[in-house]
N, C-alpha and C positions, 0 to 999 in steps of 0.2 A: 399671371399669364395674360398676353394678348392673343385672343382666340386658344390654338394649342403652342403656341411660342413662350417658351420658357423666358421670361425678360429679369428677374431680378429674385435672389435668395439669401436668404439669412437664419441662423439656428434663432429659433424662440424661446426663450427666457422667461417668460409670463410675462401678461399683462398686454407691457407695450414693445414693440419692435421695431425699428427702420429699414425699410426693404430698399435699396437701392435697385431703382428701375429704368431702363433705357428708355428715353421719350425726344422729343422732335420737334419745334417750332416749325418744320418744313410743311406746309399744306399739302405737300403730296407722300402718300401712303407710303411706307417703308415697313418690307418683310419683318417683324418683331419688335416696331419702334411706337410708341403711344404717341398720339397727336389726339390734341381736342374734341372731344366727344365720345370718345373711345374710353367704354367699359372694360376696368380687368375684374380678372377673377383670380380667386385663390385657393391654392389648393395646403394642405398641410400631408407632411412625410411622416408617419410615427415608427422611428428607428427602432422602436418593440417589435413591431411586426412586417416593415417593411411595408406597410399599407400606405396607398397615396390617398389623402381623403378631401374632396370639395367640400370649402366652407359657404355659409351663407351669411347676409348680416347688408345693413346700411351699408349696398357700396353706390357709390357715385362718380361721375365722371370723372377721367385721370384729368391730373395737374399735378406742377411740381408742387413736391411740400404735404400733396394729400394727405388725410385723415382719414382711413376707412376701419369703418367698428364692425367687425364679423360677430356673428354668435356660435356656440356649440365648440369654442376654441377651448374654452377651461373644460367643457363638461369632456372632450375627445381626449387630451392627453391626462387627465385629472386619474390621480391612485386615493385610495382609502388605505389610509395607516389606522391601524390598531397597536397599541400598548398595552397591556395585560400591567394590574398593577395592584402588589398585593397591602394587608393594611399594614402599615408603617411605613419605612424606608422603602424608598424605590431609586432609584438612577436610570435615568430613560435621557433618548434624544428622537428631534423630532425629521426628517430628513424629505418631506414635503412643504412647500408653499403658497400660500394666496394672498390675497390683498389686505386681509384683517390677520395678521401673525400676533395679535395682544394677548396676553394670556388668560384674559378669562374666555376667549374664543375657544383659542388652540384647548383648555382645558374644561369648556364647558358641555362634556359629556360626563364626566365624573360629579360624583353625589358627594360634595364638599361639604364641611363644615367648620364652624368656625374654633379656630384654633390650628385646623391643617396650614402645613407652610413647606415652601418652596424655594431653594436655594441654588443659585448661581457659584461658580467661585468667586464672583465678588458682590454678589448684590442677592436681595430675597425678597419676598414677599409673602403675606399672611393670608387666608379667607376669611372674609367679615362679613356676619350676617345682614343680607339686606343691600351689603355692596359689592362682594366680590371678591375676587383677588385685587390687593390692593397692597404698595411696595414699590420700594425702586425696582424693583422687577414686572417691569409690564410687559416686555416683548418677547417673544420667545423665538431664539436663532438657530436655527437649523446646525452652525458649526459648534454649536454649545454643549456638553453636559450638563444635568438638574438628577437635583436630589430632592425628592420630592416625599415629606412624610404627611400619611393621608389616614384618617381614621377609619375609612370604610375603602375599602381596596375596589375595585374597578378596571373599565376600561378608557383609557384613551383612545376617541376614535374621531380621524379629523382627516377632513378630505382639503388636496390642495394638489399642484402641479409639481413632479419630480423638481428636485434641485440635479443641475448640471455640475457634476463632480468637478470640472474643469474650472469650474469661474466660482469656485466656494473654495480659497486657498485658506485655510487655518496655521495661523501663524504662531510656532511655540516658542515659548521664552525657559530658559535658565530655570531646571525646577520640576515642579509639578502644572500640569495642565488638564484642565476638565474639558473633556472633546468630544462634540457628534459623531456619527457615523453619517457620509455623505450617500454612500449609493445606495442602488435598489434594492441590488443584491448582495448576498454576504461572501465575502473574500478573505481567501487563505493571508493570516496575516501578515506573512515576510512582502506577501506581494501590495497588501494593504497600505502596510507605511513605509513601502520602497523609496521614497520621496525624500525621505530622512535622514536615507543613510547610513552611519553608523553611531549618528548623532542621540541614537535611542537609548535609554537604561532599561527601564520598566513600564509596564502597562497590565493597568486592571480592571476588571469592571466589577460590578458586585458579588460575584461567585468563584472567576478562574482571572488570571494572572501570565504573565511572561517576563521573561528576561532578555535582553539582547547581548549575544553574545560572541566575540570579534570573529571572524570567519567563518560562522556558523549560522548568523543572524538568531531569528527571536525563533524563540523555545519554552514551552512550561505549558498546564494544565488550558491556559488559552489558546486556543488554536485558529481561530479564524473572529473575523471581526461580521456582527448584523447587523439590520436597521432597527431599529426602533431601541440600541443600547445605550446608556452613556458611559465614555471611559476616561480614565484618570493614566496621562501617560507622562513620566519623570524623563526628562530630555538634558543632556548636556548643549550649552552653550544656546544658540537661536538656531529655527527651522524651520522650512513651512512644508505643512502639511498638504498633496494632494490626493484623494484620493481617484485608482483605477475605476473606469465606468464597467463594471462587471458584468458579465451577460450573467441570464439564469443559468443558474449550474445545481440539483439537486443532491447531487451527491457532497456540495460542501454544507448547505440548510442542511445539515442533518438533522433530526430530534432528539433533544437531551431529554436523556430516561433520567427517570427517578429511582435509582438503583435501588434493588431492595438490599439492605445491611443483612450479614446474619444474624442468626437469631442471638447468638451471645452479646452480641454488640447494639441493638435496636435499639437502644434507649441515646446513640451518639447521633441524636438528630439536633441540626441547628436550623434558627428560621433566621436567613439574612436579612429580612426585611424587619427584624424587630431592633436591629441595632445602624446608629448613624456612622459609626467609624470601620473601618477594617485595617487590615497589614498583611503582609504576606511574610509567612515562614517554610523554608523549603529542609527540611530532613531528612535524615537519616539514621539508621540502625548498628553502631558501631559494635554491638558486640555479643550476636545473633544473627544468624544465618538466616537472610527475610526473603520472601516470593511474592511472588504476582498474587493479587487478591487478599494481602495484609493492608492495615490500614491505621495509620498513626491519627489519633483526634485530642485535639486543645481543650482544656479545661481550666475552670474560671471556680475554685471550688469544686462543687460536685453539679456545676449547667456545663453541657460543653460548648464550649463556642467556635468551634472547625472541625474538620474532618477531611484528610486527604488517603487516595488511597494509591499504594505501591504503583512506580512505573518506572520505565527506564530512559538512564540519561545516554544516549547515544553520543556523546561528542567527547567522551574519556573511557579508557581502559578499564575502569574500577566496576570489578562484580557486584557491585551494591546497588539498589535499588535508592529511589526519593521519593520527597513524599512532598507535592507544593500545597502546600496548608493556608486558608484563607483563615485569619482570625478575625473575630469581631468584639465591639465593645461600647458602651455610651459614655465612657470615661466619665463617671460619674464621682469615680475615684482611684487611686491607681492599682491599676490590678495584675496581680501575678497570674501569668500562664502555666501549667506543667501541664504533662503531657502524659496518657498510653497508647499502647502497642497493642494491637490483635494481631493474633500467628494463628492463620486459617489450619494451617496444617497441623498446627500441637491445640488450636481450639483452647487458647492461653489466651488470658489479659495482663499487660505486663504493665505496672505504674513504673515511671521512672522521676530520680529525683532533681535530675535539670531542671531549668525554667526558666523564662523572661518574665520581662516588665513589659506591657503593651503598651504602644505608643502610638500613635495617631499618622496614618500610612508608610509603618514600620517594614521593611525589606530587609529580611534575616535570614543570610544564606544563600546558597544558589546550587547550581550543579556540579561544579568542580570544587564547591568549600560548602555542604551541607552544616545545617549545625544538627549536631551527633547527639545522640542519645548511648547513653554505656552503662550508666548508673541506675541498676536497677532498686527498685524501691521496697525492700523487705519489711515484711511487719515481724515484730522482734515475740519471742515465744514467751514471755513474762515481762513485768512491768521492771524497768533499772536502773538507775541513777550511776553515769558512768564516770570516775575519775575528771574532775576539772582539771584544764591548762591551759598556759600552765600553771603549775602549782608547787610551791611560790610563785607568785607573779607581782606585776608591776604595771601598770595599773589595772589591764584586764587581761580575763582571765573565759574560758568557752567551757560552758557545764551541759553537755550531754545526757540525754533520757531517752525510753523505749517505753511504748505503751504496745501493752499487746492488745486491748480496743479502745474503739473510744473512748474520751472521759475527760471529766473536767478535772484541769490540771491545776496545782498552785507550784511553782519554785518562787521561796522567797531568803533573801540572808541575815540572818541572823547577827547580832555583837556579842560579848563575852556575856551578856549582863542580861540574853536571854530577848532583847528586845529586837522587832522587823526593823532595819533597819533602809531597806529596800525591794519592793516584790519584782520579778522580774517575766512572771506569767501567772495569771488564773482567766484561766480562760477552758473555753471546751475545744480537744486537738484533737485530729485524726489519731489511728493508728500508726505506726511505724516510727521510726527514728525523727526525733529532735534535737535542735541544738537553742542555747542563749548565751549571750553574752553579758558580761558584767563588765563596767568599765567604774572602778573603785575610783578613780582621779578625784571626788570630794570627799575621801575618808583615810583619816590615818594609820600609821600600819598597825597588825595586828594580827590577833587571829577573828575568825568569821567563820559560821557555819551557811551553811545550805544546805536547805529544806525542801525535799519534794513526797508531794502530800498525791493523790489519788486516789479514792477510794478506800481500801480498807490496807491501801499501800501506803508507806512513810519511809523514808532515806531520809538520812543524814550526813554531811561530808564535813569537814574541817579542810577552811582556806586560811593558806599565811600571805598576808600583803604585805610586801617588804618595798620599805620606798628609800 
């Protein structure tokens, strides 16, 4: 401003700005024009509140080209982010900025120690006693996702000047992408990554999920995007992301409850934060009448590792409920999923004997092609060794068994001459129906028994290998 004359404006970006201002070699005074000697002043706009606020600081005579250093600029539009971050895994993004973005800044509110580490999509870094975070990862970006596993959970708390969702373009490539969240506030997601188009597949963060779907846009357990999350979103072909400058809106921050399970089901609790990988599995109940407040949960053995629970797919005719299931894993080895069913209204738990292989940001299923569950999982009333086939076979042959509880099991086969000639399980198996397989391809023909032993149980069969 000269005097109250508005002479030159520009959006702030931190730090440093160029304000382009009207001025005038002319010696004689002109209504809103700077000539030599002539102090401006500055005021700042904060689009939050509509407030116009004069600044102070080393200012000095106008010239072209000037240099003026105001003070109380970072502290006026400056936000305090906080990140809640529990012990293990975490996926955060950070969506303020200052002049020091290094990451043992950004992250030096948390009680590190050595051995916690921090991951980029392509770069990481370790904390090391005495120095730091230390790593190709030294900067932390605002358009970024991090995965950060940490021994003692915390808070991330780091003050800096909002980022302008406008001039932060995140550009996706073919794939998967690890992505910030730019604004302040949290946005209904169709309108999130309207940018995109219909260039989207999927997007998830560490607990809920979505789909994009042709005419319909994005739908599933995720529903709106916030600050302080990191997400992983799978894209066909390139896109660039921008995000809408949201106003507050309270009614979309809603607060996610920590439902209480009922009491038959309490024990189907998972902590995301103890495992590095996830996937997403969306279900359904093919052949059982399911409602609102049933709840399909993944199991890894007997830890479960997901929990989703009954809701409706609006964009098909089909009376059936879904179920988007987040699974988790450290892939430590490769591990089978199966799944049960709780039915609020028969106050039932139902095993079923489907199941996957978990795989490392796995998408199985959606709303118009759920993967079905039908095959319920019965425990058999006596232990039984059922008919192999087939039988005669060539070179293998499938031997069926029922344990009515648990127990350590032996099938092994037998030659004429009374000797093992291959074991095919001892080990300790759940209850219910089992299968193995024999594949004879090093043995010639003949006949062969199997042997299944359990407890004070013993079967015998006779196999003929005919080659």
């Amino acid at each position: 401003y000269k005097d109250n004359v508005l002479t030159g404006i520009r959006q702030w970006q931190g730090m440093i700005v160029d304000i382009p201002a009207m001025g005038t070699s002319d010696a004689a005074p002109n209504t809103g024009y700077f000539v030599e000697g002539d102090i401006p002043t500055f005021k700042l706009l904060k689009q939050s509140t509509g407030e116009l606020l004069s600044l102070d600081g080393e200012i000095a005579e106008w010239s072209s080209n000037g240099v003026f250093t105001l003070s109380g600029l970072i502290e006026t539009v400056s936000v305090n982010q906080t990140v809640q971050t529990g012990q293990g895994w975490n996926w955060f993004s950070i969506n303020v900025q200052s002049d020091d973005m290094s990451i043992n800044n950004v992250l030096s509110s948390l009680s590190a120690i050595p051995g916690d580490f921090i991951k980029s999509q392509g770069i990481s870094a370790e904390y090391y006693a005495d120095f730091g975070w230390y790593g190709a990862l030294s900067i932390i970006n605002p358009v970024d996702m991090y995965q950060l596993d940490i021994a003692n959970g915390g808070e991330i708390a780091f003050t800096g000047y909002p980022v302008d969702p406008s001039s932060a373009t995140i550009h996706l490539t073919d794939g998967w992408n690890w992505i910030g969240y730019i604004p302040q506030n949290a946005g209904i997601i169709n309108d999130a990554l309207g940018s995109i188009g219909d260039g989207g597949i999927f997007i998830k963060n560490q607990a809920a999920s979505a789909e994009y779907y042709d005419e319909f846009g994005w739908f599933g357990s995720l529903d709106f995007m916030s600050s302080g999350v990191g997400y992983q979103i799978q894209v066909n072909g390139e896109a660039d992301l921008i995000y809408p400058d949201f106003e507050d809106d309270g009614s979309i921050g809603r607060v996610i409850e920590n439902r209480e399970l009922p009491s038959m089901i309490s024990d189907w609790a998972v902590n995301p934060h103890a495992y590095e990988f996830n996937g997403a599995v969306t279900l359904s109940i093919d052949n059982r009448e399911d409602n609102a407040g049933d709840y399909i949960a993944a199991f890894v053995g007997d830890e479960c590792r997901g929990i989703a629970e009954h809701m409706d797919f609006p964009f098909d005719d089909v009376d059936r409920g879904i179920y988007i299931l987040m699974a988790y894993s450290n892939m430590d080895e490769e591990e089978e999923i199966t799944f049960k069913y709780y039915s609020q209204s028969e106050e039932e738990v139902v095993e079923y004997a489907e199941s996957l292989e978990f795989t490392i940001d796995m998408v199985v299923g959606n709303g118009f092609e759920p993967f079905g569950l039908s095959r319920e999982f019965i425990i058999p009333p006596e232990f039984s060794l059922s008919a192999a086939y087939p039988n005669p076979f060539n070179p293998t042959t499938t031997i069926s068994f029922g344990l009515a509880v648990d127990s350590e099991v032996s099938i092994q086969i037998y030659n004429l001459q009374g000797r093992v000639v291959e074991t095919l399980a001892s080990q300790f198996m759940q209850a219910g129906y089992h299968s193995v397989t024999w594949n004879a391809d090093n043995y010639s023909s003949g006949v062969y028994f199997v042997k299944m032993a359990t407890g004070d149980y013993v079967s015998t069969q006779k196999l003929l290998l005919v080659k």
